[in-house]
C-alpha positions, 0 to 999 in steps of 0.5 A, spaced: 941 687 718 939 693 713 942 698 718 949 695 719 949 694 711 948 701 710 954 703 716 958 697 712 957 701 705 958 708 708 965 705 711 967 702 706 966 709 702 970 712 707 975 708 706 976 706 698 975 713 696 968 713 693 967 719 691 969 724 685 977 725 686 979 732 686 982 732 679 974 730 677 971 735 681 976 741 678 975 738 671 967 738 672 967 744 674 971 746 667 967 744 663 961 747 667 965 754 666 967 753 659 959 751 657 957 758 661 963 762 658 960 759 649 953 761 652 955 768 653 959 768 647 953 766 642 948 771 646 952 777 646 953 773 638 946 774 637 946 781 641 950 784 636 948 782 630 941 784 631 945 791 633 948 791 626 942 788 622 938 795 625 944 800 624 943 797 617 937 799 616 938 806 619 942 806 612 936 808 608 935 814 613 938 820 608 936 826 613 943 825 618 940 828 625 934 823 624 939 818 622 943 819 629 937 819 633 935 812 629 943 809 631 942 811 639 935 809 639 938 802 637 940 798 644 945 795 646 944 793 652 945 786 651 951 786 647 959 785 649 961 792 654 967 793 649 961 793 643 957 798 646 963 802 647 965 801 640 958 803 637 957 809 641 963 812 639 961 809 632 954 815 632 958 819 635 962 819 629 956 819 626 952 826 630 959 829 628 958 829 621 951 832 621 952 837 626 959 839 620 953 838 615 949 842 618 954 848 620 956 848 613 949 848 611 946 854 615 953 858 612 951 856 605 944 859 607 942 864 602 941 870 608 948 868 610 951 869 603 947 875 602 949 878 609 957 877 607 956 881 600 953 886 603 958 886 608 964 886 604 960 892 600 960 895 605 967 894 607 970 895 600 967 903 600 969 904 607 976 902 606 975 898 612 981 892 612 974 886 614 975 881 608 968 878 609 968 873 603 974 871 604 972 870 613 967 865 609 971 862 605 975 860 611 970 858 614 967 854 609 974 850 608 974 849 615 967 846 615 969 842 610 975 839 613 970 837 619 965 834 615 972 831 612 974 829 618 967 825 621 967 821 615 974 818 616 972 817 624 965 814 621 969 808 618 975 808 623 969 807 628 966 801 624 972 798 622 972 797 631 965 795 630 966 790 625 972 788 628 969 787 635 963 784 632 967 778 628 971 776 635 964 774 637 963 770 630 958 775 628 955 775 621 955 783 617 948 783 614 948 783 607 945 788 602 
């Protein structure tokens, strides 16, 4: 008897359509993505404010090399590609400032003030058309229009991050 009650229920399953219907299965399959798709979204949330939370403290760090090297040390690897790409550009703005600082400063340097003075002593009594102070200025003025230059990339490069940061609900750390 138990036999044929089973064939009866797996007929009459057959038959009468019991299981889900094809528009059940797609809109399960939905919500399943849809659940996938919000857990995505706050991992890379938490990802990227744990990034930010550490980029703000490399803040405290004054020499601009060891900065850098603390922004690149931060990893990204858990963080949305378009993030990473952003905050690597972001350090990059960041490494194009200290080397404009640094070129400026070793050109301030006072042995190069001096070689430049003498030169251009030199070239003054000589009669010679070299115009080494003026050579300096110019390129001080041009190192200067690099710094100048990095430090508008620094803030458009953050503006990306931000602006990333905020699509995945991201919070700014707070000073």
């Amino acid at each position: 008897m138990r036999i044929f009650g089973a064939i009866l229920v797996i007929g009459l399953c057959f038959t009468s359509g019991c299981g889900p219907t094809a528009d059940e299965v797609v809109a399960a399959q939905q919500r399943l993505e849809q659940s996938r798709v919000e857990a995505q979204r706050l991992q890379y949330k938490a990802a990227v404010e744990r990034v930010l939370q550490l980029d703000d403290r490399t803040s405290a760090i004054r020499d601009l090399p060891q900065r850098v090297s603390a922004m690149k040390n931060i990893d990204t690897s858990e963080c949305p590609p378009e993030f990473r790409s952003a905050y690597l550009d972001h350090t990059d703005a960041w490494l194009e400032l200290a080397r404009a600082r640094q070129a400026r400063s070793e050109l301030a340097s006072d042995g190069s003030i001096e070689s430049t003075l003498i030169r251009s002593l030199f070239a003054s009594a000589n009669g010679s058309s070299e115009t080494p102070v003026e050579d300096l200025l110019r390129s001080d003025a041009g190192l200067a229009q690099m710094e100048s230059n990095a430090s508008q990339r620094i803030s458009s490069t953050f503006a990306v991050v931000q602006k990333i940061a905020f699509q995945y609900g991201a919070a700014l750390p707070k000073h």
